[in-house]
C-alpha positions as CSV (number, residue, x, y, z in Angstrom):
1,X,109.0,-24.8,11.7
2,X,108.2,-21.2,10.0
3,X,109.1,-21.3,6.2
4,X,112.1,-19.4,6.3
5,X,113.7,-22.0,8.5
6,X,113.4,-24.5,6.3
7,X,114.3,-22.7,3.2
8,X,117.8,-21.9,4.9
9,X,117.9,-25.6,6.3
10,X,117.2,-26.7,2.7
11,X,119.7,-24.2,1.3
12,X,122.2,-25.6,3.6
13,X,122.0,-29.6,2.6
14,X,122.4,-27.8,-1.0
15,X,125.3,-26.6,-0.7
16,X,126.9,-29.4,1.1
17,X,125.9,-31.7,-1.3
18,X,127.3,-30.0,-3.8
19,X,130.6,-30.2,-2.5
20,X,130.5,-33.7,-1.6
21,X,129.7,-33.6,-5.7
22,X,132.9,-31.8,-6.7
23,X,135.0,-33.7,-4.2
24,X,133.6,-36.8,-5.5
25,X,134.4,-35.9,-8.7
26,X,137.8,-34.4,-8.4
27,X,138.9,-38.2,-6.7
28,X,137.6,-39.6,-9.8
29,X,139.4,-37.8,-12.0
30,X,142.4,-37.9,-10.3
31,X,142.4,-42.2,-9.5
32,X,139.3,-42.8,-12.1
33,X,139.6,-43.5,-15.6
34,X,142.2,-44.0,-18.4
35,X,142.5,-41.4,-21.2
36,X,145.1,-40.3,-24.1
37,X,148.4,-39.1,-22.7
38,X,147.9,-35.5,-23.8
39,X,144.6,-35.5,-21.6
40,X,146.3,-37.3,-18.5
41,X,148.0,-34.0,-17.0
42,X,145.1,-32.0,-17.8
43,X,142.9,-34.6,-16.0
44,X,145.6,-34.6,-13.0
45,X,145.1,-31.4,-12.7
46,X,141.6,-30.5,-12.8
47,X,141.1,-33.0,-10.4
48,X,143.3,-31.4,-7.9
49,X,141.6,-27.8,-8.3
50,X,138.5,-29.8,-7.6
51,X,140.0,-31.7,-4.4
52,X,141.0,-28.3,-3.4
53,X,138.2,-25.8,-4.3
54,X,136.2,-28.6,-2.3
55,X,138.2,-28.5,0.8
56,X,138.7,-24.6,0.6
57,X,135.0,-24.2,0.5
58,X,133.9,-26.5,3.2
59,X,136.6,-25.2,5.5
60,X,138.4,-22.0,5.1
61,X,135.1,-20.4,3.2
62,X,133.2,-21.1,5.9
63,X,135.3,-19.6,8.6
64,X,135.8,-16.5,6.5
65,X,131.8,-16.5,6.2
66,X,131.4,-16.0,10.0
67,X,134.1,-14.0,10.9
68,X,132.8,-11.0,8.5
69,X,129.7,-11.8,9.9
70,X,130.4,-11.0,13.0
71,X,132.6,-7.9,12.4
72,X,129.9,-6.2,10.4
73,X,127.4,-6.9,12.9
74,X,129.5,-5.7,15.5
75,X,129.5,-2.0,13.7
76,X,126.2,-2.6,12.2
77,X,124.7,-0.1,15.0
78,X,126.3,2.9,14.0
79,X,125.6,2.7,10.1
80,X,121.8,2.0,11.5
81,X,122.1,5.1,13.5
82,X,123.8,7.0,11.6
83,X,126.6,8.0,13.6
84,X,129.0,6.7,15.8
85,X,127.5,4.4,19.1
86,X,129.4,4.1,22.2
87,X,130.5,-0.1,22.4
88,X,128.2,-0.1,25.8
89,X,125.1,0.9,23.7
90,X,126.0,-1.7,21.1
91,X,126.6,-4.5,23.4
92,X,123.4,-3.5,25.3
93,X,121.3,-3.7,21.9
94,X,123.5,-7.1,20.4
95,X,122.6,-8.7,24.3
96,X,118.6,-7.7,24.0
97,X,118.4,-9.0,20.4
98,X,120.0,-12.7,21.0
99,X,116.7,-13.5,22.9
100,X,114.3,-15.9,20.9
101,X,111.7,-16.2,22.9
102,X,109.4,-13.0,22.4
103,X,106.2,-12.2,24.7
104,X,103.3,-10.8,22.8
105,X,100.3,-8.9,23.7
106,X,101.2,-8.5,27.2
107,X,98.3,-7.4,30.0
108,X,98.1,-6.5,32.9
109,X,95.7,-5.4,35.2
110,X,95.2,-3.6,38.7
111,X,92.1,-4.1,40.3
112,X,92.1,-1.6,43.3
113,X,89.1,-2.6,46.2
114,X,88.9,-2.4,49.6
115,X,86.1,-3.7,52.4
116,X,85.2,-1.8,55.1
117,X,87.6,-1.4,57.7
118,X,90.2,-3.1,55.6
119,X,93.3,-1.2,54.4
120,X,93.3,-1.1,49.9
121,X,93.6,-4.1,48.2
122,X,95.6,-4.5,44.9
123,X,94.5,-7.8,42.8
124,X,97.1,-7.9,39.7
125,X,97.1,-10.5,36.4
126,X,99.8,-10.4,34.1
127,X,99.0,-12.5,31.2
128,X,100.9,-12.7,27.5
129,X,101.7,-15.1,24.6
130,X,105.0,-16.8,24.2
131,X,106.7,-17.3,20.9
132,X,110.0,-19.2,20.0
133,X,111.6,-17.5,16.7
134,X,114.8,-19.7,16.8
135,X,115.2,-22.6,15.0
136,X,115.4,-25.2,17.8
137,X,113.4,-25.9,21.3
138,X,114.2,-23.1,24.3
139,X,113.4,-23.4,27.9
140,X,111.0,-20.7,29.3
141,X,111.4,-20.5,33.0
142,X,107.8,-19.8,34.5
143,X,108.2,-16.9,37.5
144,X,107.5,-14.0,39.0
145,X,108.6,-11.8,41.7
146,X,107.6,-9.3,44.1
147,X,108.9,-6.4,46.6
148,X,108.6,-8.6,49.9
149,X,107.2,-5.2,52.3
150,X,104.1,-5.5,49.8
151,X,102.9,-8.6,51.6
152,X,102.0,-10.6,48.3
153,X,100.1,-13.3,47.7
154,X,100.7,-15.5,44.6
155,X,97.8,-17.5,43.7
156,X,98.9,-18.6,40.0
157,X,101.0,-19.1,37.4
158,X,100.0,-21.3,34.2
159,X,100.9,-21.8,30.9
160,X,97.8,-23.3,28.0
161,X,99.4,-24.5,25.0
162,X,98.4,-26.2,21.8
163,X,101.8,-28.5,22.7
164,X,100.5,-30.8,25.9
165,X,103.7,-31.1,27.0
166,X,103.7,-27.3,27.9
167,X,100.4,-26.8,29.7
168,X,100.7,-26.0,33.2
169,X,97.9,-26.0,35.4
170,X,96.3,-23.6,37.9
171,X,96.7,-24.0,41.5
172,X,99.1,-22.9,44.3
173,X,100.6,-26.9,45.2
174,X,102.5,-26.7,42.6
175,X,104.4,-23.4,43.4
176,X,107.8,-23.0,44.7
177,X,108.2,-19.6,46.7
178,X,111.7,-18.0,48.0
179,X,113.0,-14.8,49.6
180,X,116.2,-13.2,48.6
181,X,117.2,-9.7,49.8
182,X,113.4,-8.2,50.1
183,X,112.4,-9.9,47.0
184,X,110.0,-12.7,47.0
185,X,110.3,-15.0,44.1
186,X,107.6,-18.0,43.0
187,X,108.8,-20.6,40.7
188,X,106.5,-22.9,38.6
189,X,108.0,-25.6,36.8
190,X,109.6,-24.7,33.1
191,X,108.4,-25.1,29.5
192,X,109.6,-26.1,26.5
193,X,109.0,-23.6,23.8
194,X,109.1,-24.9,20.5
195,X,109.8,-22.7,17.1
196,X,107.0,-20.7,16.2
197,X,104.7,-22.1,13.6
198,X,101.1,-22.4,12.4
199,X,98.6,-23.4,14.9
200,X,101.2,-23.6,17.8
201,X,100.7,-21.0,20.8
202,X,101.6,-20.9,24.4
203,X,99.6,-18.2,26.7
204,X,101.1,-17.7,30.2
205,X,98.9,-16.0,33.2
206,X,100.1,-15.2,36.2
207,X,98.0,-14.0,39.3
208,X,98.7,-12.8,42.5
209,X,97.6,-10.0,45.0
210,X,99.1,-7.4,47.4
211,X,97.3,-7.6,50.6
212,X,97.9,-3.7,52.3
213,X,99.1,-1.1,49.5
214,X,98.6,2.7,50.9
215,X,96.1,4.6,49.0
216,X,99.0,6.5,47.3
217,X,101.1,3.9,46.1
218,X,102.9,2.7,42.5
219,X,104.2,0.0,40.5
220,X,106.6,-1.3,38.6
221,X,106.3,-3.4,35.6
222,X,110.0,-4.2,34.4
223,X,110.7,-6.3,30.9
224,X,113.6,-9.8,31.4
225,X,113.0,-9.8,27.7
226,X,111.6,-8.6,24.1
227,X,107.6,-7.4,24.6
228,X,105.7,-6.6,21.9
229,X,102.8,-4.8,22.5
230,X,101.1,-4.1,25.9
231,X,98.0,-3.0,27.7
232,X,97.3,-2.0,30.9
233,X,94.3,-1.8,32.8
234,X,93.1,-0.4,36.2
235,X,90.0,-1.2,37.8
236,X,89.8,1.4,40.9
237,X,87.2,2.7,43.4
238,X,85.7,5.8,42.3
239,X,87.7,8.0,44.8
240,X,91.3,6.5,43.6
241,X,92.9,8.2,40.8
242,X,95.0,5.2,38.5
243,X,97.8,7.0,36.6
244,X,99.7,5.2,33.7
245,X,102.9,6.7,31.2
246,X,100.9,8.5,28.6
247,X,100.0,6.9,25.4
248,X,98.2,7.6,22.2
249,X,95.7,5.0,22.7
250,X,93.9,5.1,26.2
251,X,90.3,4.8,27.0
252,X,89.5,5.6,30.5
253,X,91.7,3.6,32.9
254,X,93.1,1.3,29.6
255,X,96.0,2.3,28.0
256,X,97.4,0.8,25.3
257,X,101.2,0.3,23.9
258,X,101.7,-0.2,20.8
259,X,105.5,-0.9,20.4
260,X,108.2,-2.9,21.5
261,X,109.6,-3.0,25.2
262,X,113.7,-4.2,25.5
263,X,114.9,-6.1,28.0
264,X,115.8,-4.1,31.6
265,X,112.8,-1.2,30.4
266,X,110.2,-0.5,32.7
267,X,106.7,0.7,33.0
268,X,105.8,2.6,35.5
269,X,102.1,3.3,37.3
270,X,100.8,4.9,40.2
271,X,97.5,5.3,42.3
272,X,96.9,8.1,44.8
273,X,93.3,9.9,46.2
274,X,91.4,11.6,43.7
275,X,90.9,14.9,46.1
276,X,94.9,15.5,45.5
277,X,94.5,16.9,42.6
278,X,97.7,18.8,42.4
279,X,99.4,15.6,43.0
280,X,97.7,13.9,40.7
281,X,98.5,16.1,37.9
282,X,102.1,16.3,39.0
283,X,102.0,12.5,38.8
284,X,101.1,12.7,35.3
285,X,103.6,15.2,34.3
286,X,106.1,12.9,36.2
287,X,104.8,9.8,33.6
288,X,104.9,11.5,31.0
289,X,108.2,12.9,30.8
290,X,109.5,9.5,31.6
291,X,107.8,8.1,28.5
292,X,108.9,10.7,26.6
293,X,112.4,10.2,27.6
294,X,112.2,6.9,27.2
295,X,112.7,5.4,30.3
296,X,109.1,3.8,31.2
């Protein structure tokens, strides 16, 4: 469990047992010992206050704790922003925030080949860490899905962990696959995630590939969750052009994203024939204003 947890966990049994303390106390004083007459109704009555200040503090206190709580984290957007935020925006942003698991250091790769006399071939990995920053166990569904009219192929999904429990190995027997309005879906069986500490890691891969793409094709990579960090790769024959949303760090077909991806964002990357030049540039242009914009 990460420090912080148990500093709060520890802060929390503090503060309980201090008011089992005063409540203790107050009962003693009320029913406990005998003193001086002048002292009895003085005794009486700081035994009450305690009775009361213990009751108040375990109850009432801690409703009034949550409810400002949650009314200053519903307007907190706006004083972040600086201005007023439409109540969709702030819902959107509370919703994509509430998830604890995050995916780190996300890749994915195209490999673009073809054989002779064989339409182009798209081999794809996807493969990212999984961390748990809540304070108890989550289930992480293991899945992946895929436009059915690309024809793919899902050869794996798999999970190595420091935790035994979670590892999930290689191989397509293990693999449940469904159709549901043009969308293939593959299901491996779930993991437990447990809070993130020291030593504990959980890296997911999946692989799969699209038998017949068209030499001027795209993809879409789109986030269920919190990403942080990404890199994409595309290995393609020398006459395909790959074309990813620009980025300050890229190195030939490798570009790198160095920030954080929300939940329902996209990325979006294409591949056409090198001798279209026009449309390749146009394709760029295309990228880039959606990364600027914000909506890759």
């Amino acid at each position: 469990m990460p420090i912080q947890e148990q500093s709060r966990d520890w802060r929390e049994k503090y503060f309980w047992l201090i008011i089992a303390g005063i409540a203790a106390l107050g009962i003693w004083l009320v029913t406990g010992f005998k003193v001086p007459a002048f002292l009895a109704e003085f005794r009486a009555a700081f035994g009450d206050a305690l009775i009361i200040a213990a009751i108040l503090a375990a109850t009432v206190d801690q409703f009034v704790k949550c409810r400002l709580i949650r009314e200053v984290t519903s307007d907190v957007w706006q004083y972040l922003a600086g201005h007023r935020v439409p109540v969709e925006l702030s819902d959107y942003l509370h919703d994509s925030l509430q998830s604890r698991i995050i995916r780190r250091n996300l890749t994915l790769t195209y490999k673009l080949h073809r054989e002779l006399g064989h339409p182009l071939r798209a081999d794809i990995e996807i493969s990212y860490e999984v961390e748990n920053y809540g304070n108890k166990e989550e289930t992480y569904p293991l899945y992946i899905s895929e436009e059915e009219h690309k024809n793919p192929e899902f050869e794996e999904i798999s999970c190595i962990s420091s935790d035994p429990e979670a590892n999930v190995p290689p191989g397509k027997g293990s693999l449940t696959i469904t159709s549901d309005s043009g969308v293939k879906r593959v299901d491996a069986r779930s993991i437990t995630v447990k809070p993130l500490r020291e030593g504990l890691f959980y890296n997911v891969k999946f692989r799969y590939h699209l038998g017949s793409v068209a030499d001027s094709d795209s993809d879409v990579l789109s986030f269920s969750g919190p990403t942080i960090d990404v890199t994409i790769i595309g290995i393609v024959p020398p006459e395909i052009c790959f074309v990813a949303p620009k980025t300050n760090v890229a190195v030939g077909e490798t570009s790198i994203y160095k920030r954080v991806f929300l939940k329902e964002q996209h990325l979006h990357v294409r591949w056409l024939p090198k001798k279209h030049k026009r449309d390749v540039a146009l394709a760029s242009k295309v990228a880039d204003k959606k990364a600027a914009d914000g909506l890759t």
